[in-house]
VEXDREN-2710 file (C-alpha; in Angstrom, 1 decimal):
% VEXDREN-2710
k/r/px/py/pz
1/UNK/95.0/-55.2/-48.5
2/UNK/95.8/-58.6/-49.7
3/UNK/98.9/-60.1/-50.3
4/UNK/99.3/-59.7/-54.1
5/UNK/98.3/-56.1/-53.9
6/UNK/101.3/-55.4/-51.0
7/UNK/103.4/-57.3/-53.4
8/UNK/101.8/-55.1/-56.6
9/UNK/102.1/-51.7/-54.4
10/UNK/106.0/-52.6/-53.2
11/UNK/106.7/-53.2/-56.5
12/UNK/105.4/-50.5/-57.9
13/UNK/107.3/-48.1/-55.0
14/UNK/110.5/-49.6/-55.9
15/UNK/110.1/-48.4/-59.4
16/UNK/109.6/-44.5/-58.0
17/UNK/112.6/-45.7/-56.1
18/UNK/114.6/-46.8/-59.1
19/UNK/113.2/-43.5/-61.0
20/UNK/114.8/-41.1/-57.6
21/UNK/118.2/-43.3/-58.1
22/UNK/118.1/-42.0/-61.9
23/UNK/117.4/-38.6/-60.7
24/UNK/120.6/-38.9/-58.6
25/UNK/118.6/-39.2/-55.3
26/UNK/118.7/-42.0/-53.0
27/UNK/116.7/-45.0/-54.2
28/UNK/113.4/-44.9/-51.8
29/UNK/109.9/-44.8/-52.9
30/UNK/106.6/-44.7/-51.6
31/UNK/102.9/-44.9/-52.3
32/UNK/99.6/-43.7/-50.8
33/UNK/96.6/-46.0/-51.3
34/UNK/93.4/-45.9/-51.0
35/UNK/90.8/-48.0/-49.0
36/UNK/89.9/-50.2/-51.4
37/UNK/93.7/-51.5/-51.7
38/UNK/94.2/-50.7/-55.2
39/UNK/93.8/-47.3/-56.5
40/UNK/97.1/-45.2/-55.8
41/UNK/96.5/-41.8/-54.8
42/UNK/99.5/-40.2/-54.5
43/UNK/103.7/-41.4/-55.3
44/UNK/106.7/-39.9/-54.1
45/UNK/110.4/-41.1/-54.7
46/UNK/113.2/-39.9/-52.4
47/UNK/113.7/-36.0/-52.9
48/UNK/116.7/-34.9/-50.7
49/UNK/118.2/-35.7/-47.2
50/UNK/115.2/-34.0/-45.0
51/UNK/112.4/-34.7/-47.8
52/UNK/112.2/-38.2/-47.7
53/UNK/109.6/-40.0/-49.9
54/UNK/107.8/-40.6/-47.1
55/UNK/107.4/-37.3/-45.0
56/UNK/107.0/-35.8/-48.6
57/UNK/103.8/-37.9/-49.5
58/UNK/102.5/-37.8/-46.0
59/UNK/102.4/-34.1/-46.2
60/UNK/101.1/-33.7/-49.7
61/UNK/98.3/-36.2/-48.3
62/UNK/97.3/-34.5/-45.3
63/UNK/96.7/-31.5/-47.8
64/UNK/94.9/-33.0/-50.1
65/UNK/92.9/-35.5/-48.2
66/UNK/90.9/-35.3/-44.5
67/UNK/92.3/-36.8/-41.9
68/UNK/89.3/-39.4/-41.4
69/UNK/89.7/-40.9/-45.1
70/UNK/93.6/-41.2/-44.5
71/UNK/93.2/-42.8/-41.4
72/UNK/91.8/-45.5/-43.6
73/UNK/94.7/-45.1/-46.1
74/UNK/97.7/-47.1/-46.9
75/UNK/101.2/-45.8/-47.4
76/UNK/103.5/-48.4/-48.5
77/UNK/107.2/-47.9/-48.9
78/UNK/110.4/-49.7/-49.6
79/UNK/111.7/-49.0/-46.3
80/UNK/111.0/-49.2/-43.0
81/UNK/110.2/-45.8/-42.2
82/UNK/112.8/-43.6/-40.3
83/UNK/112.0/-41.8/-36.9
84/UNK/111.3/-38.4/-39.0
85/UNK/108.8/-40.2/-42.0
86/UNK/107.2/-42.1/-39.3
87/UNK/106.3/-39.2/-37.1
88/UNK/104.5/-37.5/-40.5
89/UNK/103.0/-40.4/-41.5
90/UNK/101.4/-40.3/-37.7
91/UNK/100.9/-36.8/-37.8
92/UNK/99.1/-36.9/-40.9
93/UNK/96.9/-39.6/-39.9
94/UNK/97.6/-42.0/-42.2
95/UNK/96.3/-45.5/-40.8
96/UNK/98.3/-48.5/-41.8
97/UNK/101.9/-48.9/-43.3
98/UNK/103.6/-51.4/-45.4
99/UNK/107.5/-51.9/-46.0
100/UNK/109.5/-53.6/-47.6
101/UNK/113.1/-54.3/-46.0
102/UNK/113.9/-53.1/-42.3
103/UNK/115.7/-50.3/-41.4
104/UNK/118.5/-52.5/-39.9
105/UNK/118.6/-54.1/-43.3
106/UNK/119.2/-50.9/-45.0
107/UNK/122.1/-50.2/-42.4
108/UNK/123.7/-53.7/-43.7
109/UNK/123.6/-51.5/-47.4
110/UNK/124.5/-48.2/-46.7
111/UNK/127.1/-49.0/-43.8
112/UNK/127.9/-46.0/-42.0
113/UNK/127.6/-43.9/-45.4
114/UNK/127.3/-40.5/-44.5
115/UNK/124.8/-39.5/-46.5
116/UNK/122.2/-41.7/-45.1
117/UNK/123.2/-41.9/-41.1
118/UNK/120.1/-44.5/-40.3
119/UNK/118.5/-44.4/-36.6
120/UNK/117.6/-47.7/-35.0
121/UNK/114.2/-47.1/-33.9
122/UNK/112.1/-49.0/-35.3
123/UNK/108.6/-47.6/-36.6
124/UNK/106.7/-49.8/-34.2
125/UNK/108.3/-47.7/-31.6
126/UNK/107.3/-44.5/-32.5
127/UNK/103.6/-45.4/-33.6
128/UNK/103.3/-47.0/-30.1
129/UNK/104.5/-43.9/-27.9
130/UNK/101.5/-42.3/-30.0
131/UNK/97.4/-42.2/-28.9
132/UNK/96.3/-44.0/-32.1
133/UNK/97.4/-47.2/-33.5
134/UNK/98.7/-47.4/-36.6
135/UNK/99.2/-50.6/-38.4
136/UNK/102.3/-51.6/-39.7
137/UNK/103.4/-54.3/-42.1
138/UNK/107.0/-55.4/-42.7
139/UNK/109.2/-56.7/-43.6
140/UNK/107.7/-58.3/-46.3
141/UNK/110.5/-61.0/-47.5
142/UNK/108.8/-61.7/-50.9
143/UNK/110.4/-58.4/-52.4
144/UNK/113.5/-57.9/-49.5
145/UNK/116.0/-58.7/-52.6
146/UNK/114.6/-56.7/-55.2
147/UNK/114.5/-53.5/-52.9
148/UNK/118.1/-54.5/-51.3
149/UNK/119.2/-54.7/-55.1
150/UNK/118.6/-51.3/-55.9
151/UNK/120.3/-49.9/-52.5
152/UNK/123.5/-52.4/-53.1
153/UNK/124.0/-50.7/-56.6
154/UNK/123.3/-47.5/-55.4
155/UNK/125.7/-47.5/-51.9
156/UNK/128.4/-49.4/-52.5
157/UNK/130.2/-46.8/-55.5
158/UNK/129.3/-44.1/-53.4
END
């Protein structure tokens, strides 16, 4: 995936982000997209506490797709993907990841909100303590203040 399509796809997930914060949900947003670095398969913004856009895509994808053609797959996200997203992204054999701000970054949002008690483990972490590697891209800084926009409007009356 080039550049200017990370930049197109984060974009793109913050709107699904920006659509969940309309919804009343928390403002995350993700994407599933195919090989060739363009199509989008599958979007998913943030559904409730435990269905995170991530986990929720990654499971919709392992049903609809085989785990060989994920594995060549890209899901990109606005956020660094928690311990939980990460774990189904790995388990649904999705190959490469792309975020947009850190999960430490997000922390510096939300503070110690309790509806969004963040974990510092970084995905790395998890995808390395697994037997296949996935790829992981992020923070990506071109799009770090559009994404921490959304989650400084949405915390901070909370």
């Amino acid at each position: 995936m080039t550049q200017a399509q990370m930049l197109r796809h984060l974009r793109r997930a913050n709107a699904v982000a920006q659509a969940a914060m309309d919804a009343g949900r928390h403002p995350f947003g993700a994407l599933l997209v195919a090989p060739d670095g363009e199509t989008v398969l599958l979007e998913q913004g943030n559904v409730d506490p435990v269905d995170h856009a991530e986990s929720v895509l990654a499971r919709e994808a392992a049903r609809r797709h085989a785990a060989a053609d994920l594995w060549n797959c890209t899901l990109v996200t606005t956020v660094e993907p928690c311990v939980m997203c990460a774990g189904t992204i790995y388990w649904a054999h999705i190959g490469h990841v792309v975020y947009g701000i850190g999960e430490r970054e997000l922390l510096a949002h939300t503070g110690a909100h309790p509806e969004n008690p963040t974990l510092d483990l970084p995905c790395r972490d998890v995808f390395a303590r697994g037997q296949k590697a996935v790829q992981v891209t992020g923070p990506v800084a071109a799009v770090a203040d559009e994404i921490a926009a959304l989650h400084q409007a949405f915390w901070k009356p909370r």
